[in-house]
N, C-alpha and C positions, 0 to 999 in steps of 0.2 A: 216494338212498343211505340204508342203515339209518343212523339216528343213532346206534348203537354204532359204526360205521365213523366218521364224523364227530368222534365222541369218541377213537378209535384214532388217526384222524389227524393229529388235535391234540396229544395226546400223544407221536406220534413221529415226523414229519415233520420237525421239525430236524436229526435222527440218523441218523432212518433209511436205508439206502442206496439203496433204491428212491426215496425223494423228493430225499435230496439228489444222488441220478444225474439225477432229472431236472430238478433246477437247473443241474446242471454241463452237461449239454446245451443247455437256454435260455440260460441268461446269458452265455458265451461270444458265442454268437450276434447277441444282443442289444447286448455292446457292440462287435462289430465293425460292426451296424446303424447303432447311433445315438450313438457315439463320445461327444464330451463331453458331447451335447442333457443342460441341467439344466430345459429350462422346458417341455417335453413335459406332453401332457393326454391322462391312460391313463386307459383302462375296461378294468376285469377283469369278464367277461362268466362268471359261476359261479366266486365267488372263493373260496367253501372255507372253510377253518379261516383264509385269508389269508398263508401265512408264504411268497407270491410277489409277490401283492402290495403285503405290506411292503421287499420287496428292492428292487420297482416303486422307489420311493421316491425313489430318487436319480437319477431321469431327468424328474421333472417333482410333478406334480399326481396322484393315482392314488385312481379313485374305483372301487367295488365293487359288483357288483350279484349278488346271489341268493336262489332261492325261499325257501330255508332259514330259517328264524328262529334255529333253534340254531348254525349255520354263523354266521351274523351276531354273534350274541352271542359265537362263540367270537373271531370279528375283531375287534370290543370290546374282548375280552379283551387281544388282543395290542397294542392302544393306537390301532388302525386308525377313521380317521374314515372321512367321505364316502361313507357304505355302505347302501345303499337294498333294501328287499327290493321283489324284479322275477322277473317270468320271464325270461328270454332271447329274447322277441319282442316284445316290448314295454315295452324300456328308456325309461325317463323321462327321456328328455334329447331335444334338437332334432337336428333332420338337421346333419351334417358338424360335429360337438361335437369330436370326438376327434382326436388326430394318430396315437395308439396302440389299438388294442381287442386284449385276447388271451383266448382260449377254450380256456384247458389243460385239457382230458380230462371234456370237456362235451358232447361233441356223439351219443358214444354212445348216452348214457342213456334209458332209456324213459319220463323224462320228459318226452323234447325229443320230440313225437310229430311231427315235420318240422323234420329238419335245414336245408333251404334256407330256410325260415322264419328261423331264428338267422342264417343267412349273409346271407340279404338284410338283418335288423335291421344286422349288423354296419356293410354296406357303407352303409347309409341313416343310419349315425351317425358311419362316419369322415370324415374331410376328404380334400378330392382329395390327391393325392399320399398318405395316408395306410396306413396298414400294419396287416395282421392278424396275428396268429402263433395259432397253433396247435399242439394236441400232443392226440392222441387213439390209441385203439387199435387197434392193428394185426390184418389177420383173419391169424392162425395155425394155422386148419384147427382147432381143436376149441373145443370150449364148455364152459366147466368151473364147479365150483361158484362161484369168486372172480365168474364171470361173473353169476350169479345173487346172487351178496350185493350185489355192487355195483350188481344192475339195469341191466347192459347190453345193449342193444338191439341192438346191430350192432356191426362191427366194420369196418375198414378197410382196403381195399388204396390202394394211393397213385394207381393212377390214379380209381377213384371220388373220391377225397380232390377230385384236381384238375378232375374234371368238374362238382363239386358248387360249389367254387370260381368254376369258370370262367361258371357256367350263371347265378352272383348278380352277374356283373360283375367278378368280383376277376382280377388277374394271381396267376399265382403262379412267383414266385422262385427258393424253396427246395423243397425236398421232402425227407425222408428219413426212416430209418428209424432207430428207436434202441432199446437195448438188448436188441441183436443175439448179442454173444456166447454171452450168457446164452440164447438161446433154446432151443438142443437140449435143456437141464436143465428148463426150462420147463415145455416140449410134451413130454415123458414125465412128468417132475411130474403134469401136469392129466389126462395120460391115467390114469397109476396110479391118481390119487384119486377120477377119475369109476369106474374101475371097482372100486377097494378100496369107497369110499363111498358107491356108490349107493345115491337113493333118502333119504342122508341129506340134513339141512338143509343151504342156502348155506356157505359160508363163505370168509372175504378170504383172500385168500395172504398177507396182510400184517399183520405178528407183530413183534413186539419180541425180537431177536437179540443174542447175545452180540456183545464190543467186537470181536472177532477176525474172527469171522464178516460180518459187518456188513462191517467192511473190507475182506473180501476179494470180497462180493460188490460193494461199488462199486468197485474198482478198473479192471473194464473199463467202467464210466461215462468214464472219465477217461482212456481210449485210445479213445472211441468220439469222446469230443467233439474230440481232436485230429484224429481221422479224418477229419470233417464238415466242418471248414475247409477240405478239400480236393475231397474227394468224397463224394457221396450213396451212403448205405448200401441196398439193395434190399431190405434182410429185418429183420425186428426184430418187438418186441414190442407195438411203437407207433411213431408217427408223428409228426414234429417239422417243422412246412409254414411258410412265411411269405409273406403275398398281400399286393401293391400296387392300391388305389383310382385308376384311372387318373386324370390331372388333370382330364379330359374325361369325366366319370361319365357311363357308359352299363351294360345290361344286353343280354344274350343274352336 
């Protein structure tokens, strides 16, 4: 990712309604997962600017691993320890380290140049019975410039999600898709601007919004995540998966 994104990040990932939509769909999740666990040992596998892995926080131990130097230094910034700069195939910690590993919106990127690669590390560093989550993006039928600022490589339908899963040894649980509402406005979005902008540079979808605006784009974050306790959504903009490490670790 451009470190101007990085930097955009950090700036407004507390607020914003696309990051904090995508908290309100993990953490729901998470703590019907893992209920009171306060002594849990997380790995955030590409932790970012951090402000998921500091939320991590009250479920255990939560250690961070990414290429990024400036991603690092921004996790620094936000008071975050135990942060190692790694790629995603070769984490410095021992086989079966972790109870938790989570990979939010990592596996895209055209730096990960083989995604099973990252899913075997995962699975080579949880502990049996242990658990992945996931949240990556979904394929929506077009390629737009956000795709190119951000360096994304591929994109996701749910059953590659679960083949890719299943092929490293993982079970997988959950599956679904999230911020779905939203998508119709999306996918005409990205088509307009690939055709209004062609030809011009990258650029993120993701901007600093009035207080009003903001609000009303997360609002259906917050009927998506009630939805998901129930049922799995088929269509969305991304993907929100969680895999179990059989106690009996084996691979396909």
């Amino acid at each position: 990712m451009e470190a101007k994104e990085y930097r955009l990040m950090y700036s407004t990932e507390e607020c914003h309604w696309y990051f904090k939509g995508k908290r309100k769909i993990i953490f729901p999740q998470m703590e019907e997962l893992l209920g009171n666990s306060k002594n849990l040992k997380i790995l955030d596998i590409g932790c970012g600017t951090g402000i998921i892995m500091r939320e991590m926080q009250k479920y255990g131990t939560v250690f961070g691993i990414d290429i990024e130097m400036l991603a690092l230094q921004l996790c620094k910034k936000r008071g975050l320890l135990n942060l190692s700069k790694s790629s995603a195939v070769n984490a410095p910690f021992k086989d079966a380290s972790f109870d938790i590993v989570t990979i939010f919106d990592i596996l895209y990127h055209k730096a990960i140049k083989n995604d099973k690669d990252v899913l075997a590390e995962a699975f080579r560093i949880l502990k049996p019975n242990g658990t992945l989550v996931i949240t990556d993006s979904a394929d929506i039928g077009v390629k737009s410039r956000h795709d190119l600022a951000t360096h994304t490589r591929e994109r996701y339908t749910a059953k590659k999600m679960i083949n890719r899963l299943e092929a490293s040894g993982l079970k997988v649980t959950k599956i679904t898709h999230y911020n779905s509402i939203l998508l119709p406005f999306i996918y005409i979005m990205r088509r307009v601007d690939n055709a209004i902008n062609k030809g011009k540079p990258p650029a993120s979808d993701i901007k600093k919004t009035n207080k009003m605006l903001n609000s009303i784009l997360y609002f259906p974050f917050i009927i998506e995540s009630f939805i998901i306790k129930f049922f799995d959504i088929p269509f969305g903009v991304s993907i929100f998966c969680i895999a179990k490490k059989p106690s009996i670790a084996y691979r396909k």
